[in-house]
Wavefront OBJ file of the C-alpha trace (Angstrom):
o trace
v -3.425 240.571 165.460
v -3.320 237.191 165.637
v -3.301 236.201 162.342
v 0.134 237.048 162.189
v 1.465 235.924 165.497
v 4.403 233.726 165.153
v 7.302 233.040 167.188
v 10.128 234.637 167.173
v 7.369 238.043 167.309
v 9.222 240.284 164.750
v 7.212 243.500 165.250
v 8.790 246.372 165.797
v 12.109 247.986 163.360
v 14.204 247.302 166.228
v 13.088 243.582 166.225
v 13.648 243.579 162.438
v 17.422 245.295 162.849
v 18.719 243.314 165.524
v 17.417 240.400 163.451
v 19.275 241.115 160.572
v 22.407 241.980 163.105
v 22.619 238.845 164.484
v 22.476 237.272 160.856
v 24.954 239.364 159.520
v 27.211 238.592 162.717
v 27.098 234.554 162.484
v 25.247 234.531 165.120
v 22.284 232.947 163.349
v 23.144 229.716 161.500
v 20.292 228.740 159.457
v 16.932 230.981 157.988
v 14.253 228.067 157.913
v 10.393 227.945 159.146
v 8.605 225.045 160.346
v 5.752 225.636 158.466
v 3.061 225.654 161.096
v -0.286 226.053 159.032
v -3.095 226.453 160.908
v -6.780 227.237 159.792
v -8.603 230.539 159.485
v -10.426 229.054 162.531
v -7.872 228.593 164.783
v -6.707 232.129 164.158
v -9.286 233.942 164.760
v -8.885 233.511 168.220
v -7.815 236.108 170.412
v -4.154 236.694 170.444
v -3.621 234.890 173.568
v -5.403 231.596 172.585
v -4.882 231.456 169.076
v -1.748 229.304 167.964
v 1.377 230.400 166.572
v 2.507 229.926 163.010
v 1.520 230.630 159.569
v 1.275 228.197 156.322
v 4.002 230.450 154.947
v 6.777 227.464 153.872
v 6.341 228.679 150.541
v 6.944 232.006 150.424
v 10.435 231.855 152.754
v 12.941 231.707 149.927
v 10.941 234.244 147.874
v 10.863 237.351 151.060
v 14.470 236.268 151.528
v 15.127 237.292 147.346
v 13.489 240.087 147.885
v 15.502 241.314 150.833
v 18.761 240.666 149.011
v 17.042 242.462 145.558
v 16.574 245.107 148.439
v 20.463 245.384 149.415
v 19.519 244.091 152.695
v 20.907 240.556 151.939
v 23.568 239.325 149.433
v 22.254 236.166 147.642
v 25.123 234.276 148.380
v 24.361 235.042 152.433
v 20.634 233.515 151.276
v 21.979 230.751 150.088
v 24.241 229.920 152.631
v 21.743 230.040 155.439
v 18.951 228.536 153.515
v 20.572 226.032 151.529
v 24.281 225.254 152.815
v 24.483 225.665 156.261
v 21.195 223.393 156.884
v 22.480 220.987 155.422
v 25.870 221.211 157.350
v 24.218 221.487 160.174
v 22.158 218.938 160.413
v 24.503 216.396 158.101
v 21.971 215.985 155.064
v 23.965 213.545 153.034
v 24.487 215.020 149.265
v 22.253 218.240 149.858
v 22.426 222.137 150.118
v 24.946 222.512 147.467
v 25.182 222.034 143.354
v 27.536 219.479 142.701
v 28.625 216.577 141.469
v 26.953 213.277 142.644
v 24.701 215.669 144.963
v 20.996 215.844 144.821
v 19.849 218.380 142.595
v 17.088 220.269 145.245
v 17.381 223.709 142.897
v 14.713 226.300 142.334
v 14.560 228.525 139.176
v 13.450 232.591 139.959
v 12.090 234.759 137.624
v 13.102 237.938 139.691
v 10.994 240.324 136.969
v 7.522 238.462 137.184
v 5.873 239.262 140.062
v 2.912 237.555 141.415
v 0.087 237.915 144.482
v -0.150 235.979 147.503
v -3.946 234.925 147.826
v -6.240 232.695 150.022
v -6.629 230.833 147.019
l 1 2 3 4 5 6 7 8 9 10 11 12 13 14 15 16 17 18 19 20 21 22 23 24 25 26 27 28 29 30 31 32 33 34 35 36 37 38 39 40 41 42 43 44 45 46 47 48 49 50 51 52 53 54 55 56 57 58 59 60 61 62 63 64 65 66 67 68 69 70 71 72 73 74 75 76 77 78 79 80 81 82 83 84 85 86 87 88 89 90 91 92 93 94 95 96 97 98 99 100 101 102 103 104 105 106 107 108 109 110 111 112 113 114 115 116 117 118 119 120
């Protein structure tokens, strides 16, 4: 429904595969979301007049973990297309890698606590 429209529509197994194929293939640079929140309002709407987007910017590097604790990532490919190649990309001075004299953007997982996405 349209609570879950967003674009690129990733709906069906073949969506999901070819997905992961172009990833896996170079042909996809960078894994980011642009974190389009919009209000339980707006999405009510039918499909074809309610926006696109979800207030999901949190949860991106933690369904990215949990493919590659599935097998169907590596962590280093999460890293490099979350963290590294952004910042390549788009010429962040001092980011998307630990080092020396860099920024220090790091997040700590705890990949055995679990926890439960809410409204709240």
């Amino acid at each position: 429904g349209s609570m879950i429209k967003w674009n690129p529509a990733i709906k069906s197994q073949f969506d999901r595969d070819a997905l992961r194929k172009a990833l896996y293939e170079g042909r996809i640079d960078v894994i980011a979301t642009d974190h389009a929140p919009h209000t339980l309002e707006e999405k009510k709407g039918s499909y074809t007049t309610a926006p696109s987007g979800g207030p999901l910017v949190q949860h991106s590097l933690v369904t990215m973990l949990e493919m590659a604790h599935q097998g169907i990532f590596t962590p280093e490919m999460v890293v490099e297309k979350m963290c590294h190649n952004p910042a390549r990309l788009f010429q962040i001075d001092r980011r998307g890698f630990i080092r020396e004299g860099f920024y220090a953007d790091i997040v700590l997982v705890d990949p055995k606590n679990s926890w439960t996405v809410s409204k709240e």
